[in-house]
N, CA and C atoms as a LAMMPS dump frame, in Angstrom:
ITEM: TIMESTEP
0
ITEM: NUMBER OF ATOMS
633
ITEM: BOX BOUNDS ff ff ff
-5.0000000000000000e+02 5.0000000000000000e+02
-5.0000000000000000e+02 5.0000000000000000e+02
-5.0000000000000000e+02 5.0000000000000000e+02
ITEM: ATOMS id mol type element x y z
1 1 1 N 411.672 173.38 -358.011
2 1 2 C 410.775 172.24 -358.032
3 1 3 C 409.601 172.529 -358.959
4 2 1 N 409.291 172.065 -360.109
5 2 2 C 408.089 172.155 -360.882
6 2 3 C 407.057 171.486 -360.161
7 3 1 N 405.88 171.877 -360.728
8 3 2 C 404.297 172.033 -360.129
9 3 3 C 403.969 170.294 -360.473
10 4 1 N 404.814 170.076 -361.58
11 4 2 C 404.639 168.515 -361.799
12 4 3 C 405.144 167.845 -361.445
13 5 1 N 406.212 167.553 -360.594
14 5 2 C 406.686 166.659 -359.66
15 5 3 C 406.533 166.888 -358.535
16 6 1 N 405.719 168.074 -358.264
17 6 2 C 405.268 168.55 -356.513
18 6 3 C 403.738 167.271 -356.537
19 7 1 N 402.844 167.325 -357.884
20 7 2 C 401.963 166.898 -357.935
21 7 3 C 401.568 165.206 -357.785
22 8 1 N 402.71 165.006 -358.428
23 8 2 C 403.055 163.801 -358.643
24 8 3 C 403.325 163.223 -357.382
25 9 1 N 404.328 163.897 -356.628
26 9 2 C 404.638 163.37 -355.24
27 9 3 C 403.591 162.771 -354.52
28 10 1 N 402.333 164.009 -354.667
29 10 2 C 401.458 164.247 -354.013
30 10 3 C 400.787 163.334 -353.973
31 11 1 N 400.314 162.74 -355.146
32 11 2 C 399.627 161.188 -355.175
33 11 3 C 399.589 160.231 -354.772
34 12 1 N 400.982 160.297 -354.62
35 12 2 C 401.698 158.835 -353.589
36 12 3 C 401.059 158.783 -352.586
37 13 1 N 400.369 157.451 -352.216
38 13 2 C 400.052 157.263 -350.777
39 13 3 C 400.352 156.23 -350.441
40 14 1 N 401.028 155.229 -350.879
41 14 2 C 401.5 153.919 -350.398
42 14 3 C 402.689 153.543 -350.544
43 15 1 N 403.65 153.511 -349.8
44 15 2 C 404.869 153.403 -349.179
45 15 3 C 405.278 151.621 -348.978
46 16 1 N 405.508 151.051 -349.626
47 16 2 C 405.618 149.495 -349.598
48 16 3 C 404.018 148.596 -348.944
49 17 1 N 403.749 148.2 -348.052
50 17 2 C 402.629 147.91 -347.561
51 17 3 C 401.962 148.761 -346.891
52 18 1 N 402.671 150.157 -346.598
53 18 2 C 401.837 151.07 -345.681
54 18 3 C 400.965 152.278 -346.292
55 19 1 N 399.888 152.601 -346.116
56 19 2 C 399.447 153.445 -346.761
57 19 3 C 398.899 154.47 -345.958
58 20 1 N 399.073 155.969 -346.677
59 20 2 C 398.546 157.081 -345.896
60 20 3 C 397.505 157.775 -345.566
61 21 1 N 396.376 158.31 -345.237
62 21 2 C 395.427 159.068 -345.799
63 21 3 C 395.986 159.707 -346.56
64 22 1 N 394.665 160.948 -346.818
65 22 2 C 395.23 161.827 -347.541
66 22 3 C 395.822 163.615 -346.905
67 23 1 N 395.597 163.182 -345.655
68 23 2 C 396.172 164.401 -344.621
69 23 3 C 397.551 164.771 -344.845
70 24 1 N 398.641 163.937 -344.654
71 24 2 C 399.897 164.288 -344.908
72 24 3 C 400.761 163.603 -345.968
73 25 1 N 402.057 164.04 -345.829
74 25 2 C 402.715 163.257 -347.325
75 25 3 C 403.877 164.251 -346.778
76 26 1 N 404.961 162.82 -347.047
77 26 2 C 406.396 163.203 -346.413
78 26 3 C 406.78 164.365 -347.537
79 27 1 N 407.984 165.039 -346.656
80 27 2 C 408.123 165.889 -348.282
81 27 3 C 408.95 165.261 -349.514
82 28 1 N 408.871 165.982 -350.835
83 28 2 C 409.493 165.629 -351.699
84 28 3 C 410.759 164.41 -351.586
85 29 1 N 411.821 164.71 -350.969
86 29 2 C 412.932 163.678 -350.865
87 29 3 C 412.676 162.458 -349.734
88 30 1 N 411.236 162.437 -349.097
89 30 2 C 410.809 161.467 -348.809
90 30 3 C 412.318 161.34 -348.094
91 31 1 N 412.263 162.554 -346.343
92 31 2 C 413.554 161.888 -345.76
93 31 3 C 413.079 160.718 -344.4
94 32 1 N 411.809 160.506 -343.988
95 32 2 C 411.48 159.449 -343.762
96 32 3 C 410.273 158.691 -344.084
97 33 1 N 410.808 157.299 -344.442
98 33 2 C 409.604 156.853 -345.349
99 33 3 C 408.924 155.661 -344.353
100 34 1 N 407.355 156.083 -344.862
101 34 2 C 406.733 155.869 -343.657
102 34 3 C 406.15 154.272 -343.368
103 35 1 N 405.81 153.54 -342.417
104 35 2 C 405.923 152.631 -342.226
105 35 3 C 405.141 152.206 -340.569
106 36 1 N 404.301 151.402 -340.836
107 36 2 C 403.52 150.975 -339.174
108 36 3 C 404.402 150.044 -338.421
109 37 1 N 403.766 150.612 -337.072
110 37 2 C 403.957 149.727 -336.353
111 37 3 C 403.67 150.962 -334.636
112 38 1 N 404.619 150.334 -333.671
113 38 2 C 404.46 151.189 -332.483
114 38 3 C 405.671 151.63 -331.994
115 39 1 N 406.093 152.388 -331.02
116 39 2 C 407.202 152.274 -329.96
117 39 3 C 406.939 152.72 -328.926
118 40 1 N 407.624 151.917 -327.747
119 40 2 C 407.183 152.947 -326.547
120 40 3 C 408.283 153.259 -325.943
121 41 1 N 407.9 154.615 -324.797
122 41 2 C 409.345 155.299 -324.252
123 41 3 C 408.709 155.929 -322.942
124 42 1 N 409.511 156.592 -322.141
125 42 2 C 408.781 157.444 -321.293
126 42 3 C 408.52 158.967 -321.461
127 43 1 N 407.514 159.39 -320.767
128 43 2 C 407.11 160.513 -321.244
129 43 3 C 407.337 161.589 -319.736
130 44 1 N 408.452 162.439 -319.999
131 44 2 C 408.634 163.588 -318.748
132 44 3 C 408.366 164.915 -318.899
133 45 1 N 407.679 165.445 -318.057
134 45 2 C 407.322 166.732 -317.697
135 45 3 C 408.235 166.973 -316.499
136 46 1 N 409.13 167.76 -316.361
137 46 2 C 409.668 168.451 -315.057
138 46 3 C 409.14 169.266 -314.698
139 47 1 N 408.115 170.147 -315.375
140 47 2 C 408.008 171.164 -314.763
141 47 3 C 406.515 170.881 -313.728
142 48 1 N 405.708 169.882 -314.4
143 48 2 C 404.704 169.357 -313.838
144 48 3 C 404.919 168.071 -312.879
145 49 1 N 406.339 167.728 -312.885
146 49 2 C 406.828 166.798 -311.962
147 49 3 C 406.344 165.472 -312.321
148 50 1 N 406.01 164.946 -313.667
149 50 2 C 405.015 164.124 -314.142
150 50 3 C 405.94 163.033 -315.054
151 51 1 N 405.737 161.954 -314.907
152 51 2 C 406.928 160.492 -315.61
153 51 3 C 405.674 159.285 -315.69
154 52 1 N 405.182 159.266 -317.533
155 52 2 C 404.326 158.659 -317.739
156 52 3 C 404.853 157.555 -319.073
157 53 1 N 404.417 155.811 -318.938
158 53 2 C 405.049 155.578 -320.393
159 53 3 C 403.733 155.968 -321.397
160 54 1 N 405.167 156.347 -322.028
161 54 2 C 403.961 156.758 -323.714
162 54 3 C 404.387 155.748 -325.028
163 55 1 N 403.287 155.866 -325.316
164 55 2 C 403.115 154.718 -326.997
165 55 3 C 402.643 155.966 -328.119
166 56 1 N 403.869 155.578 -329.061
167 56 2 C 403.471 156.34 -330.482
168 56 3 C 403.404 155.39 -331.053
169 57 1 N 402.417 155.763 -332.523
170 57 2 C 401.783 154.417 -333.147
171 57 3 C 401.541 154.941 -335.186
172 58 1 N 402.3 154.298 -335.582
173 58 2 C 401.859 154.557 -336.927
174 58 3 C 400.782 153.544 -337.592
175 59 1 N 399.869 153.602 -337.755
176 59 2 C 399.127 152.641 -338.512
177 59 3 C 398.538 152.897 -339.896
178 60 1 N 398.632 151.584 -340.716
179 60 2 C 398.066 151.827 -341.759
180 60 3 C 396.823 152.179 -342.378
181 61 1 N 396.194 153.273 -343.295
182 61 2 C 395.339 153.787 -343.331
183 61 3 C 393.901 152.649 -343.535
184 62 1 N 393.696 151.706 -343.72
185 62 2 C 392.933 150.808 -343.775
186 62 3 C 392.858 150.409 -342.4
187 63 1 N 393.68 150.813 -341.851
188 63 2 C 393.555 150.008 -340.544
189 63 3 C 393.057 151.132 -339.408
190 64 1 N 393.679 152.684 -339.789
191 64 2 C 393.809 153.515 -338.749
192 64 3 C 392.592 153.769 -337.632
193 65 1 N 391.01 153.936 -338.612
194 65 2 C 390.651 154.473 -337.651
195 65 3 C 389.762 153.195 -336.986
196 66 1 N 390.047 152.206 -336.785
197 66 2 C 389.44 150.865 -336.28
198 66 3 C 390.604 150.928 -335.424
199 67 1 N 391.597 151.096 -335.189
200 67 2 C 392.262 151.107 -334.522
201 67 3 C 392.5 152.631 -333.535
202 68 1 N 391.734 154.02 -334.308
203 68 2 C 391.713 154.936 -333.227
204 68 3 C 390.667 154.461 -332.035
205 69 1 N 389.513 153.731 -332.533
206 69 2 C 388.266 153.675 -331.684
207 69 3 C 388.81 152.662 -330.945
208 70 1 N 389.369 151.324 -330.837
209 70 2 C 389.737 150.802 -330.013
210 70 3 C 390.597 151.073 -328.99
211 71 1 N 391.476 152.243 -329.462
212 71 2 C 392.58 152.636 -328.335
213 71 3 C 391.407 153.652 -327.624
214 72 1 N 390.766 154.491 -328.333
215 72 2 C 389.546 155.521 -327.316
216 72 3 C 388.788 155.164 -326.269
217 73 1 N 388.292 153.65 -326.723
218 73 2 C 387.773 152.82 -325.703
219 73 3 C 388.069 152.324 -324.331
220 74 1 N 389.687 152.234 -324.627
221 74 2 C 390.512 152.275 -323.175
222 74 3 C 390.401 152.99 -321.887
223 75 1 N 389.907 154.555 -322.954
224 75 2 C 390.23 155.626 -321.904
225 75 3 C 389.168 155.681 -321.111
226 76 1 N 388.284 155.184 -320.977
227 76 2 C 387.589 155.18 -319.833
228 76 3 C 385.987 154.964 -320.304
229 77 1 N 384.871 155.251 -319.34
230 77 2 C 383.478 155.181 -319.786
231 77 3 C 383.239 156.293 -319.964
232 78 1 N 383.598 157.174 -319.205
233 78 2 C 383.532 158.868 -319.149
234 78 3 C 384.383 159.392 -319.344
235 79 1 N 384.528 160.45 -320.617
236 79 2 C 386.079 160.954 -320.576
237 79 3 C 386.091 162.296 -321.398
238 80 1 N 387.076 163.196 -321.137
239 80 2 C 387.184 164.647 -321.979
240 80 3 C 387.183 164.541 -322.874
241 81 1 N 387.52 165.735 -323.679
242 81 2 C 387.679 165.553 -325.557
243 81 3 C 388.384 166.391 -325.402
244 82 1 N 389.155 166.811 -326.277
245 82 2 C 389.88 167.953 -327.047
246 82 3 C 390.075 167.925 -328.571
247 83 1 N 389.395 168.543 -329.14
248 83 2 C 389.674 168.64 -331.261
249 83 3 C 390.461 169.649 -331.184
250 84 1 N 391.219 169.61 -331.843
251 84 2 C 392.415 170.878 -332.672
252 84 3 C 392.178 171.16 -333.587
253 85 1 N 392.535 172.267 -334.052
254 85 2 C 392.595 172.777 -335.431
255 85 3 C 393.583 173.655 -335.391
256 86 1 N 394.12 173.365 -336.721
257 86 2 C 394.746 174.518 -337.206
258 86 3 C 394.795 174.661 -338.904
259 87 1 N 393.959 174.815 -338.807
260 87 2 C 393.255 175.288 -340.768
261 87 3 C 393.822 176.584 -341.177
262 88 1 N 394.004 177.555 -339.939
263 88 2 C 394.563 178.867 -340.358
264 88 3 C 395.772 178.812 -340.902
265 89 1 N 396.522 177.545 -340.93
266 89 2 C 397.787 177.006 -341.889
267 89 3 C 399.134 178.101 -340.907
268 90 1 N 399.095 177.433 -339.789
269 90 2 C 399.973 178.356 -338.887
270 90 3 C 399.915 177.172 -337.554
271 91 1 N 400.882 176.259 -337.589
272 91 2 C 401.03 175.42 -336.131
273 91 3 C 400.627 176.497 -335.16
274 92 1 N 401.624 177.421 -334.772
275 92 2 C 401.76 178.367 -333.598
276 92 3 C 400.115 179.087 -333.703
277 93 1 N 398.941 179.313 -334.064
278 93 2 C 398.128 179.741 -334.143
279 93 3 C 396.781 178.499 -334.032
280 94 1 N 397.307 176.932 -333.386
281 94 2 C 396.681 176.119 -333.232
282 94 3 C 395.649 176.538 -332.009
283 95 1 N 394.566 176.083 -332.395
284 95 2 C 393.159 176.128 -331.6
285 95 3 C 392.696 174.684 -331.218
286 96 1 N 392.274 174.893 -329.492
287 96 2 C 392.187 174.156 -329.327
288 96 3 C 390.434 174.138 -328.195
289 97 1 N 389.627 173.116 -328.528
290 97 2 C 388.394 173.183 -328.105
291 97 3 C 388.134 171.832 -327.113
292 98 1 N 387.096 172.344 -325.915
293 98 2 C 387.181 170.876 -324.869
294 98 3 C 385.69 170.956 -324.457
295 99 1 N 385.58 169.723 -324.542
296 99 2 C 384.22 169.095 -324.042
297 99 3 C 384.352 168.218 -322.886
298 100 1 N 384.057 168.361 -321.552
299 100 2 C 384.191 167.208 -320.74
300 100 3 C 383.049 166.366 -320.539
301 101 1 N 383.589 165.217 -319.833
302 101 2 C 382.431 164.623 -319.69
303 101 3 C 381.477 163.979 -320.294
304 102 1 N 381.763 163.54 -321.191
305 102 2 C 381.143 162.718 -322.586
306 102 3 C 380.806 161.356 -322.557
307 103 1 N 380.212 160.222 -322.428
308 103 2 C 380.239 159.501 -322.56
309 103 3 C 381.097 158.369 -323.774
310 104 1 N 381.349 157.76 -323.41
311 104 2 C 382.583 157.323 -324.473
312 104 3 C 381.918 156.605 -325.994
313 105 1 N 380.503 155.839 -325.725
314 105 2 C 380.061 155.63 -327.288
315 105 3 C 379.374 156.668 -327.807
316 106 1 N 378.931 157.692 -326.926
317 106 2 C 378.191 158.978 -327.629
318 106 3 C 379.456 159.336 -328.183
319 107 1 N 380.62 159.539 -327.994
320 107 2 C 381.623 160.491 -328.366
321 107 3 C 382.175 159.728 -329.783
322 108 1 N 382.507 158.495 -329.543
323 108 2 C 382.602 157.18 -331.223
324 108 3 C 381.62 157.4 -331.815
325 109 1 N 380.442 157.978 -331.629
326 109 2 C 379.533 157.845 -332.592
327 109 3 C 379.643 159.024 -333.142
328 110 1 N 380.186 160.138 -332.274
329 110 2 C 380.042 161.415 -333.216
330 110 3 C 381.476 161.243 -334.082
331 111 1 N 382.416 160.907 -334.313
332 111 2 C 383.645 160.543 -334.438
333 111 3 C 383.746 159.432 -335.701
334 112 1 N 382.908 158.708 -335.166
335 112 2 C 382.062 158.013 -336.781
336 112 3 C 381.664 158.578 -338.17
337 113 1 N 381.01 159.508 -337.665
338 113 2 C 380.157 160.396 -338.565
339 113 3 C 381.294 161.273 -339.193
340 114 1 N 381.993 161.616 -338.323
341 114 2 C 383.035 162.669 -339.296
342 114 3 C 384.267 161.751 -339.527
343 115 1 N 384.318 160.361 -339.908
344 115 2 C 385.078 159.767 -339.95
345 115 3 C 386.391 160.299 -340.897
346 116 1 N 385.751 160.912 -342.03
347 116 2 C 386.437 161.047 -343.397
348 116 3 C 387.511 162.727 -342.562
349 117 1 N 386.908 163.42 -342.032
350 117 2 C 387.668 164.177 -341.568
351 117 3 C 388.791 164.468 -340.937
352 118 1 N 388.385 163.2 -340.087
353 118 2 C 389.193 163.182 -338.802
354 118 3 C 390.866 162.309 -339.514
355 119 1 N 390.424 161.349 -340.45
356 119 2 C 391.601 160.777 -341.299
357 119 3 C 392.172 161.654 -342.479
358 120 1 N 391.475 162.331 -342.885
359 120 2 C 392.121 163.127 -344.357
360 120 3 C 392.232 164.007 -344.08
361 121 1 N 392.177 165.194 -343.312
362 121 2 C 392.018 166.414 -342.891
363 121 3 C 393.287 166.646 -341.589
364 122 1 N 394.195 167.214 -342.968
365 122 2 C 395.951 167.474 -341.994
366 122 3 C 395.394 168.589 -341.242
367 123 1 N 395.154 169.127 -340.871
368 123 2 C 394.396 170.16 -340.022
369 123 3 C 393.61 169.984 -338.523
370 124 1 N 393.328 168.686 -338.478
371 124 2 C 392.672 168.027 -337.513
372 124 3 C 392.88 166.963 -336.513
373 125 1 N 392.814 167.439 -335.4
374 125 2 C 393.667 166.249 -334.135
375 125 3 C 392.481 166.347 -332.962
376 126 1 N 392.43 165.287 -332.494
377 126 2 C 391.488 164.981 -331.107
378 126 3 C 392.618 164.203 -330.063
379 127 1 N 392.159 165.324 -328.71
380 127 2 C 392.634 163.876 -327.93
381 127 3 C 391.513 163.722 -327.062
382 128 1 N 391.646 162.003 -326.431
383 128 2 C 390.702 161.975 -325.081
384 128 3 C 391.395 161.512 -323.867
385 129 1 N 390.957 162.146 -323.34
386 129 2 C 391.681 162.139 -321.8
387 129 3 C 390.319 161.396 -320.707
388 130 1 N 391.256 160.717 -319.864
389 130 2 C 390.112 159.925 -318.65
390 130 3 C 389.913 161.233 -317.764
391 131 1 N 388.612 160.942 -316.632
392 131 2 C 388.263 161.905 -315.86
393 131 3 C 389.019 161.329 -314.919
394 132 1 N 389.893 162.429 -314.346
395 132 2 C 390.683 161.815 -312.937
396 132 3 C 391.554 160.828 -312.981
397 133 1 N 392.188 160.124 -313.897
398 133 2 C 393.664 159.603 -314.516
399 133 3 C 394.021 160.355 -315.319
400 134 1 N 395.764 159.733 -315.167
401 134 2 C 396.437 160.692 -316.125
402 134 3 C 396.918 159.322 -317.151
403 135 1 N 395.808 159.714 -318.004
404 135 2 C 395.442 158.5 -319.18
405 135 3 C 395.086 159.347 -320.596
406 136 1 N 395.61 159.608 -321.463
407 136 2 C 394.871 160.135 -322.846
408 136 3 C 395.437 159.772 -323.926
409 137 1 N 394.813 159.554 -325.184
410 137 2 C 394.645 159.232 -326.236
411 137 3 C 394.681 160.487 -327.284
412 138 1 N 396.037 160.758 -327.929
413 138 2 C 396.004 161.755 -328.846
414 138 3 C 395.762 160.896 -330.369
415 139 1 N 394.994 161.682 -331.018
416 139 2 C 395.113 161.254 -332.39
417 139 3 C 395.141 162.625 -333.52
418 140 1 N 397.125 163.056 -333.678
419 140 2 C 397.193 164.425 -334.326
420 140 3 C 396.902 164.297 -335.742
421 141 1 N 397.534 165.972 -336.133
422 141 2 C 397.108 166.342 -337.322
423 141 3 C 397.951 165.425 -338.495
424 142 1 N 398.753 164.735 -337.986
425 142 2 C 399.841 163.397 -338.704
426 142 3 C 398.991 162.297 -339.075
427 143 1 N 398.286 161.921 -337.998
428 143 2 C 397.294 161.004 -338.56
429 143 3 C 398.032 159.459 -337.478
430 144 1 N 398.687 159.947 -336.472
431 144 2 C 399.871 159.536 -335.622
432 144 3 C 398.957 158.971 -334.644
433 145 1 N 399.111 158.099 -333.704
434 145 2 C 398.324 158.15 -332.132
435 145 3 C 399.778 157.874 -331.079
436 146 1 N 399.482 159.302 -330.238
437 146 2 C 400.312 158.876 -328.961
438 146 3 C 399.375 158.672 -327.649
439 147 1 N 399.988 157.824 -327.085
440 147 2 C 398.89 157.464 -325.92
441 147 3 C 399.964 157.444 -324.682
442 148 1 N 399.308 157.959 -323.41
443 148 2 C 400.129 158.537 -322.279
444 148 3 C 399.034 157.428 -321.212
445 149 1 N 399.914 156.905 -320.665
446 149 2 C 398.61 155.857 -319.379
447 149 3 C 400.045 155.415 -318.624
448 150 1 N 399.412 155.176 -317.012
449 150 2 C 400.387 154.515 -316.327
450 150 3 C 400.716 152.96 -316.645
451 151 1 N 399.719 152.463 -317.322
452 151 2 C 399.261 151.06 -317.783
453 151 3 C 399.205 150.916 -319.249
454 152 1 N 400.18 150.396 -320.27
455 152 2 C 399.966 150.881 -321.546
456 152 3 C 399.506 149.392 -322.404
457 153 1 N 399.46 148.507 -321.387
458 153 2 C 399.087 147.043 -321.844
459 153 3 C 397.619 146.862 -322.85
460 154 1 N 396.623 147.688 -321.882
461 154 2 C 395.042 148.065 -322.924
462 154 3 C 395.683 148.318 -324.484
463 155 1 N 396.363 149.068 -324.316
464 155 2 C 396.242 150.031 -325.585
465 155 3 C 397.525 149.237 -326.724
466 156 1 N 398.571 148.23 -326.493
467 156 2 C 399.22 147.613 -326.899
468 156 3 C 398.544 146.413 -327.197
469 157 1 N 397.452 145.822 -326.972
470 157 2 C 396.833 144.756 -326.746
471 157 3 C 395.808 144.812 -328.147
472 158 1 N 395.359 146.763 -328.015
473 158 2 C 394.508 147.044 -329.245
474 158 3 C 395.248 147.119 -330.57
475 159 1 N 396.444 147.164 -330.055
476 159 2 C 397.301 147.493 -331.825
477 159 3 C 398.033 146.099 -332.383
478 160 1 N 398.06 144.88 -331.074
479 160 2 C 398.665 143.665 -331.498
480 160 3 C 397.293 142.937 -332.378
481 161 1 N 396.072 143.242 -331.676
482 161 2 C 395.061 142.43 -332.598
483 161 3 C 394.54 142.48 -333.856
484 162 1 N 395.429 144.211 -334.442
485 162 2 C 395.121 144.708 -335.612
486 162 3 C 396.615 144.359 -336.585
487 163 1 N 397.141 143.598 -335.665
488 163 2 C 398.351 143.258 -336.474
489 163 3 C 399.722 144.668 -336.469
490 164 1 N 399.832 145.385 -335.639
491 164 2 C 400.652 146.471 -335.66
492 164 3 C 401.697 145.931 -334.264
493 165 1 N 402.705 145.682 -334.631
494 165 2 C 404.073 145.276 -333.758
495 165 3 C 404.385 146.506 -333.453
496 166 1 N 405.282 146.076 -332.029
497 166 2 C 405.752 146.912 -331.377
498 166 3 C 407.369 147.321 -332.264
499 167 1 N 408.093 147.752 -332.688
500 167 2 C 409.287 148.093 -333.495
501 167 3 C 410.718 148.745 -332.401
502 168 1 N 412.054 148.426 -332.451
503 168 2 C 412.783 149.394 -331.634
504 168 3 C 413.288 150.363 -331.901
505 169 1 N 412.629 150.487 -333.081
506 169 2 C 413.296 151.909 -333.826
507 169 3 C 412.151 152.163 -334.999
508 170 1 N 411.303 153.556 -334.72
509 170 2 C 410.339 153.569 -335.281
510 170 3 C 410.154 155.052 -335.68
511 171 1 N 411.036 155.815 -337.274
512 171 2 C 410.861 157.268 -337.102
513 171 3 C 409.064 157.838 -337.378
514 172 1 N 408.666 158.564 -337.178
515 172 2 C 407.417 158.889 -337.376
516 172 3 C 407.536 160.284 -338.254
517 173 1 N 406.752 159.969 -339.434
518 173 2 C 406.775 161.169 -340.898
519 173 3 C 406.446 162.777 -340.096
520 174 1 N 406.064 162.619 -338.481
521 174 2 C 406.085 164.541 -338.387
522 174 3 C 407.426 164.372 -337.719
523 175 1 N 408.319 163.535 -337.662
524 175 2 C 409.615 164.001 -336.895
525 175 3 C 410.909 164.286 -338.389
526 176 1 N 410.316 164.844 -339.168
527 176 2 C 411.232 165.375 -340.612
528 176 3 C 410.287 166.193 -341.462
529 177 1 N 410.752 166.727 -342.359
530 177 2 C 409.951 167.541 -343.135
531 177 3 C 408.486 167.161 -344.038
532 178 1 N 407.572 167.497 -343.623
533 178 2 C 406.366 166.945 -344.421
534 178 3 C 405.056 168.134 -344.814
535 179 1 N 404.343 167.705 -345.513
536 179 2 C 403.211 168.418 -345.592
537 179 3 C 401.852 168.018 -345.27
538 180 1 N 401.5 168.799 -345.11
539 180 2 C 399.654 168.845 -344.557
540 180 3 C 398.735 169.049 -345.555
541 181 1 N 397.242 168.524 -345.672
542 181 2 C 396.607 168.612 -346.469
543 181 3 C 395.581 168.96 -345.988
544 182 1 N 394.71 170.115 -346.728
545 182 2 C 393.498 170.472 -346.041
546 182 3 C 392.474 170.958 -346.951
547 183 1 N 391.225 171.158 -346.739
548 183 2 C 390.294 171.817 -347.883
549 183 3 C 389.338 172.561 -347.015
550 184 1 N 388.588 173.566 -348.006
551 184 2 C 387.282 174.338 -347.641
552 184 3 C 386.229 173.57 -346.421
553 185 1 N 386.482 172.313 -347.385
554 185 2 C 384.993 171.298 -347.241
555 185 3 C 385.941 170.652 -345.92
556 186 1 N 386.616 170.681 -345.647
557 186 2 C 386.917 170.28 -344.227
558 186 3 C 387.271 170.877 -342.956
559 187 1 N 387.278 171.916 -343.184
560 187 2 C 387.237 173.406 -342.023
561 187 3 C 385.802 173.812 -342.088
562 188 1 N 385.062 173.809 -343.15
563 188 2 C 382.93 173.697 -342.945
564 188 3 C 382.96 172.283 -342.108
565 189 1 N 383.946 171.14 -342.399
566 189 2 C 383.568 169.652 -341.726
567 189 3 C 383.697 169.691 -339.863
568 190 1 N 384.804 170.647 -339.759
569 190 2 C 385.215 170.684 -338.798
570 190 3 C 384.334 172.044 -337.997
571 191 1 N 384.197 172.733 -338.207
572 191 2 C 382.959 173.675 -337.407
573 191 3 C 381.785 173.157 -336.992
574 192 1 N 381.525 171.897 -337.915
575 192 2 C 380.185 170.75 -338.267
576 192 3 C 380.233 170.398 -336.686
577 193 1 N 381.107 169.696 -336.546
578 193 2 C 382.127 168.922 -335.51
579 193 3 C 381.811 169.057 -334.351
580 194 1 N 382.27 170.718 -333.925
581 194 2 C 382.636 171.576 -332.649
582 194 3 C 381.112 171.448 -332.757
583 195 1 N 380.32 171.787 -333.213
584 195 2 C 378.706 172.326 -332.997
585 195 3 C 378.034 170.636 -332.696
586 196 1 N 378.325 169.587 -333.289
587 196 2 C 377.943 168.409 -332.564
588 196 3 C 377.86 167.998 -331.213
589 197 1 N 379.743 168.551 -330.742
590 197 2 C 379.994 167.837 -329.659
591 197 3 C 379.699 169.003 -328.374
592 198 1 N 379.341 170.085 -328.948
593 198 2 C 379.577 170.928 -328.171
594 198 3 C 380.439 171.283 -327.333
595 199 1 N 381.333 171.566 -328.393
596 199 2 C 382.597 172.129 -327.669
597 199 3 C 382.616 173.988 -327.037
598 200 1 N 383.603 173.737 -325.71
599 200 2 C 383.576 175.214 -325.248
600 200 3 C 384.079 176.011 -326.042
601 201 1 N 383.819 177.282 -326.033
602 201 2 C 384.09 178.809 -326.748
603 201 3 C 384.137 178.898 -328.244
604 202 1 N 383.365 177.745 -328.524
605 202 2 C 382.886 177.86 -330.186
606 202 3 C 382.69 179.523 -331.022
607 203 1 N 381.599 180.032 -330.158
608 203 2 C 380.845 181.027 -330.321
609 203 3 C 382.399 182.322 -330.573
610 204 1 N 383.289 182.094 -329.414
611 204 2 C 384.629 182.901 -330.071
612 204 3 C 385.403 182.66 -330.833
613 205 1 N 385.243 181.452 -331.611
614 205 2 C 386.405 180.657 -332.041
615 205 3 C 385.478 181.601 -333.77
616 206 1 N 384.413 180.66 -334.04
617 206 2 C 383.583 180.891 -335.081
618 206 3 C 382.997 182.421 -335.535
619 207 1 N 383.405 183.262 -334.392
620 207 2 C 383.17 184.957 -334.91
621 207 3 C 384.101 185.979 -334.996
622 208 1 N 384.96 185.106 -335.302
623 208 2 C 386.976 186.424 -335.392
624 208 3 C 387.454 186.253 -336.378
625 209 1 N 386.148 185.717 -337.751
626 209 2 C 386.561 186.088 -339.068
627 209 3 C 388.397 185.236 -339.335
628 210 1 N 388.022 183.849 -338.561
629 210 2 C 389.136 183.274 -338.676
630 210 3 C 388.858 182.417 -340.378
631 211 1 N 387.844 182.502 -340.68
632 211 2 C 387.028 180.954 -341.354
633 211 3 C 386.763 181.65 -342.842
């Protein structure tokens, strides 16, 4: 593969009407090409004895993060956080940081501010979880939202008003080969982040010469 058709690929961000950030990008042979909308299915844990429906959601990048804050809003008035990272360019070496207890527009507002991060930065995933339901809102390093609630009507209600249909067959670009995109200036964006929201065990995360 030459450096000039890796590059070239790379540019691409719009896929017929759908467009990507700049976080991921299917790979080269583009074996699924990407496209909005939703699906839902159920979601099982056996080992936690746990049967929840879940909604995965592709949306278009103009649309995405007006549509993360409306599905966040669902999850409650008060609710956890969790940011991910994995900048160390190693899934299996993913880090993961939690804040409980947040108020839900203090938490959009910090989420605001690092808007550009949280969409372009393949490296970076939040979820929010309700206090005391088993209700949360992932938004991964895909740029994907899966949402887990016993009640998934809120959160279908937020993606019909943005114009995103429900689909019965809907592949999503991390279920085939793809790449991630990341920079300097967004692992400094993302330490920015953790020190805003005050996330737990920063102080170990930020001194093991991971950065």
């Amino acid at each position: 593969m030459s450096n000039d058709k890796l590059n070239a690929h790379l540019q691409i961000s719009r896929y017929g009407s759908f467009m990507l950030t700049d976080a991921i990008r299917p790979a080269l042979e583009v074996p699924i090409l990407p496209d909005e909308g939703y699906r839902v299915e159920i979601f099982r844990d056996r080992k936690a004895k746990l049967k929840l429906p879940m909604l995965s959601a592709a949306v278009s990048a103009e649309r995405v993060f007006d549509a993360f804050l409306g599905l966040i809003e669902q999850v409650g008035d008060v609710v956890n956080v969790v940011v991910e990272s994995s900048h160390e360019g190693s899934d299996d070496r993913r880090r993961d940081f939690r804040r409980d207890e947040i108020d839900i527009p203090v938490l959009a507002s910090y989420f605001c501010e690092f808007e550009d991060l949280l969409l372009n930065d393949g490296c970076t995933g939040v979820a929010v979880m309700a206090e005391g339901s088993p209700i949360e809102v992932q938004f991964d390093e895909h740029k994907l939202f899966h949402v887990y609630a016993p009640d998934l009507k809120p959160f279908r209600r937020v993606l019909r008003k943005l114009g995103v249909e429900r689909r019965p067959v809907l592949p999503l670009i991390s279920e085939a080969e793809h790449l991630h995109h990341t920079t300097d200036a967004h692992a400094e964006d993302f330490r920015t982040m953790c020190m805003r929201l005050g996330v737990g065990d920063f102080d170990r995360v930020f001194s093991d010469g991971s950065y």
